[in-house]
VOFIDO-136742 format. One record per residue (C-alpha): residue in one letter; x, y, z. Coordinates in nm, 2 decimals. Layout:
residues N
[site "a", [X, Y, Z]],
...
//
This chain:
residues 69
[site "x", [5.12, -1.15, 4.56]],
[site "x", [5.47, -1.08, 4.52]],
[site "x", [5.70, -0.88, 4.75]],
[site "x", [5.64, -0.57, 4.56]],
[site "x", [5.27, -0.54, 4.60]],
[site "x", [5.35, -0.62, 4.98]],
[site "x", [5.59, -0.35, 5.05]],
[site "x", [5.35, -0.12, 4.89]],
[site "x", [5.07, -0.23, 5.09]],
[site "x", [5.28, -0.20, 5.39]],
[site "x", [5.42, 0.15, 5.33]],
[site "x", [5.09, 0.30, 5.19]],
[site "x", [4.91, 0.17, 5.52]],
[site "x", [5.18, 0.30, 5.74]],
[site "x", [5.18, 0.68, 5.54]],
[site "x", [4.79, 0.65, 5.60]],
[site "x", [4.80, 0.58, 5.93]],
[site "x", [5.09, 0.90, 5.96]],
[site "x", [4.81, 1.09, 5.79]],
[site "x", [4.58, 1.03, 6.09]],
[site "x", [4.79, 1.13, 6.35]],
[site "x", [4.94, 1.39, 6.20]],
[site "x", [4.57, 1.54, 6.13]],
[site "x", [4.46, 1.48, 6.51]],
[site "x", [4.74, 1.66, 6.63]],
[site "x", [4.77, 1.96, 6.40]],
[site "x", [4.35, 1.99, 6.48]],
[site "x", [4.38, 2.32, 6.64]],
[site "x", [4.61, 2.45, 6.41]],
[site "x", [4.37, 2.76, 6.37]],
[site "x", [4.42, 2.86, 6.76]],
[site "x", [4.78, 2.79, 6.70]],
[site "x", [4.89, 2.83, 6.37]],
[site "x", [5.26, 2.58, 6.49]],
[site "x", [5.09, 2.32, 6.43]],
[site "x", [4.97, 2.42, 6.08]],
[site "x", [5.35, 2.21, 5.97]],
[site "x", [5.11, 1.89, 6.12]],
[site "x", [4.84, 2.01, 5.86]],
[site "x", [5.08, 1.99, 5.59]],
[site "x", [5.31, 1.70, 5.65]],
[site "x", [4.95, 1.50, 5.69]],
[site "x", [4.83, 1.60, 5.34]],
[site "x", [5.18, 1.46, 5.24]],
[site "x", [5.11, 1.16, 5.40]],
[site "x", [4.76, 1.12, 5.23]],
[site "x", [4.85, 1.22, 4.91]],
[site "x", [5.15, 0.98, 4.89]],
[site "x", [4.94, 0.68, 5.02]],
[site "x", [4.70, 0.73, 4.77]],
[site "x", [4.97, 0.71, 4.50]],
[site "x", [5.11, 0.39, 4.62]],
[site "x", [4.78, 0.23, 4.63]],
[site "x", [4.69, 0.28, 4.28]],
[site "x", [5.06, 0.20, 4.19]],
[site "x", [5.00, -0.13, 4.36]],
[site "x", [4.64, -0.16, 4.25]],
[site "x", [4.78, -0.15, 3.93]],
[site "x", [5.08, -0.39, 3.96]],
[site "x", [4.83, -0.65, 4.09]],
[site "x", [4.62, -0.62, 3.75]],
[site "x", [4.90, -0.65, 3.56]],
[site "x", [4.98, -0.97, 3.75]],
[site "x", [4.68, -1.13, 3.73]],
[site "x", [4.65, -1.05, 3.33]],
[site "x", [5.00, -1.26, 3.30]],
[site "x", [4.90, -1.52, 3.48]],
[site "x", [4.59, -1.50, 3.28]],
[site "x", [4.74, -1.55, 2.93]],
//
């Protein structure tokens, strides 16, 4: 793996692991709708970790099919 595919592990790790607390505390955002911003900067979090783990999912294929040829 090359220090590409690392940093993208790293980061899309870290933003899941954001998700998760962001979701535990905004919980009760329907008894206090402050913490719906928690809700919302979760589903950022999620949504973005996803993304980097397919763009790193696909940088390791394309790796592995050069070093295949």
């Amino acid at each position: 793996m090359n220090i590409l595919t690392k940093l993208l592990g790293v980061f899309a790790g870290g933003l899941f692991i954001a998700w998760m607390v962001f979701t535990f505390l905004g919980l009760d955002s329907e008894q206090r709708p402050s913490t719906m911003r928690m809700m919302d900067a979760g589903e950022i979090c999620l949504a973005t970790s996803l993304i980097l783990f397919l763009i790193r999912f696909v940088c390791l294929r394309r790796q592995k099919q050069h070093k295949d040829v």
